[in-house]
N, C-alpha and C positions, 0 to 999 in steps of 0.2 A: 118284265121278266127279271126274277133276281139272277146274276152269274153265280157259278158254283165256284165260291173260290175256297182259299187255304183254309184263311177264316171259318167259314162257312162249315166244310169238313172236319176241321178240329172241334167244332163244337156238335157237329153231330155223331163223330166219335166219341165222345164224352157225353154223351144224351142229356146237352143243354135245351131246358126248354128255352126256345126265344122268336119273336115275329120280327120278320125282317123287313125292314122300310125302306122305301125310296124316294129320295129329295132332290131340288134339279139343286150341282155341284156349282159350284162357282169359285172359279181359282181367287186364292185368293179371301173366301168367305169364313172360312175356317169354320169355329163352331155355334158360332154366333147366328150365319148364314143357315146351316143346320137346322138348328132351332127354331128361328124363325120359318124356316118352312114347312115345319114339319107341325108346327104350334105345338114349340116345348119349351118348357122351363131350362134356360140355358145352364143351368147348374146342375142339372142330370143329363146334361151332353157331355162324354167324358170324353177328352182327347188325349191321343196317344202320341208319345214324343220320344223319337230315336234319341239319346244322348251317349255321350263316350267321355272316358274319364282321361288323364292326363297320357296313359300310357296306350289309348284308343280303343281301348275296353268300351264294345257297342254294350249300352241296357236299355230297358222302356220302363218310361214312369208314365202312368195313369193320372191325370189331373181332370180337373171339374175344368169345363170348358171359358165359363167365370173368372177362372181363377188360374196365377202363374207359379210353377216351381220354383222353390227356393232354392237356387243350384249350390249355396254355399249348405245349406243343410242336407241336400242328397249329399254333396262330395264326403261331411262329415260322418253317415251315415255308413258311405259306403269307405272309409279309413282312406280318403284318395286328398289330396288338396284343391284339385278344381275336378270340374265338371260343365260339359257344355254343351247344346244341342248338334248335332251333326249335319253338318249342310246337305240339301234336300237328294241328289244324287249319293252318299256316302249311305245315308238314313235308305234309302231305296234299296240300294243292295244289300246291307245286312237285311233288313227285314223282307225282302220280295214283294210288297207293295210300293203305289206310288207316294208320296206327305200328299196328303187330303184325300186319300183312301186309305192308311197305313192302319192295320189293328192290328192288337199283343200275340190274338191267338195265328197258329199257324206260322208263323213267321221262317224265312228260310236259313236264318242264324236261329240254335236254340240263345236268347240271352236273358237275366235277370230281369225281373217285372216287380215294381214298386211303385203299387198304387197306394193312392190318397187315403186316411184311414176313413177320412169322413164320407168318400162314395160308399163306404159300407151302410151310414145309415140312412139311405135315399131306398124309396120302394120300389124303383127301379130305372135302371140307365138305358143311355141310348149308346153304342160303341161302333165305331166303324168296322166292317165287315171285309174287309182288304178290298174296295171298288172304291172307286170316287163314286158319289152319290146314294150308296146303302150302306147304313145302320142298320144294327139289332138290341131290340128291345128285349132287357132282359132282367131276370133278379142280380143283383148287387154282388149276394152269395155264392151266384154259380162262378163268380171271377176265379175261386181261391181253386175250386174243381178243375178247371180245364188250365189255371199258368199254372198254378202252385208258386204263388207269390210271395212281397214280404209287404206287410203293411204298415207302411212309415205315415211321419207325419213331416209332408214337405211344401203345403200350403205356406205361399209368403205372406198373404195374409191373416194369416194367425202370426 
């Protein structure tokens, strides 16, 4: 049974299409673990990451599960000098999930979302659903619909 979470709500307030999956969680597996369970291309596993800037300014940046943020290019992005993830308790309470259920939508701080530009052209992603162990599968497009984002480019490997 999927839980009805924040997530969950927010995007059916927004009349997201999306099918929601369930994977057994493994602290620790991150999205890799995901993937693999779920038999998915770990570069459409998008993981979501509480970060705060020098002055503790919570945001979320969207990244391909593959792939790590370039924290020197969000900082410059965002006109700050550093940028850094936020320890797993700090990340919790702004956002009201736990890190390895944590998703963009619903969160119980409204705060800035800057996803990856390149999950825009993937046919579709897998996003954590605020549970540990659900995901939702969904189009790429409906991200900009339900955060109203910005689409940067903070892939470190590019």
């Amino acid at each position: 049974m999927i839980p009805m979470t924040m997530a969950i709500r927010a995007l059916n307030a927004a009349k997201i299409r999306y099918v929601a999956r369930t994977y057994n969680f493994v602290e620790h597996g991150g999205t890799a673990q995901a993937a693999s369970d779920l038999g998915l291309d770990h570069h459409a596993v998008i993981k979501t990451i509480i970060l705060e800037d020098e002055t503790r300014k919570p945001f979320v940046c969207l990244m391909h599960g593959d792939r790590e943020i370039s924290t020197k290019q969000l900082a410059r992005i965002r006109g700050v000098k550093t940028v850094r993830t936020c320890e797993p308790t700090v990340a919790d309470r702004h956002s009201g999930y736990h890190v390895g259920g944590t998703s963009p939508f619903g969160t119980r701080k409204r705060m800035t979302v800057y996803a990856e530009e390149s999950i825009f052209s993937l046919p579709r992603i897998y996003i954590n659903a605020g549970h540990r162990g659900v995901m939702v599968e969904m189009n790429p497009s409906d991200l900009e619909i339900v955060l109203r984002g910005l689409v940067v480019r903070v892939n470190a490997a590019i």
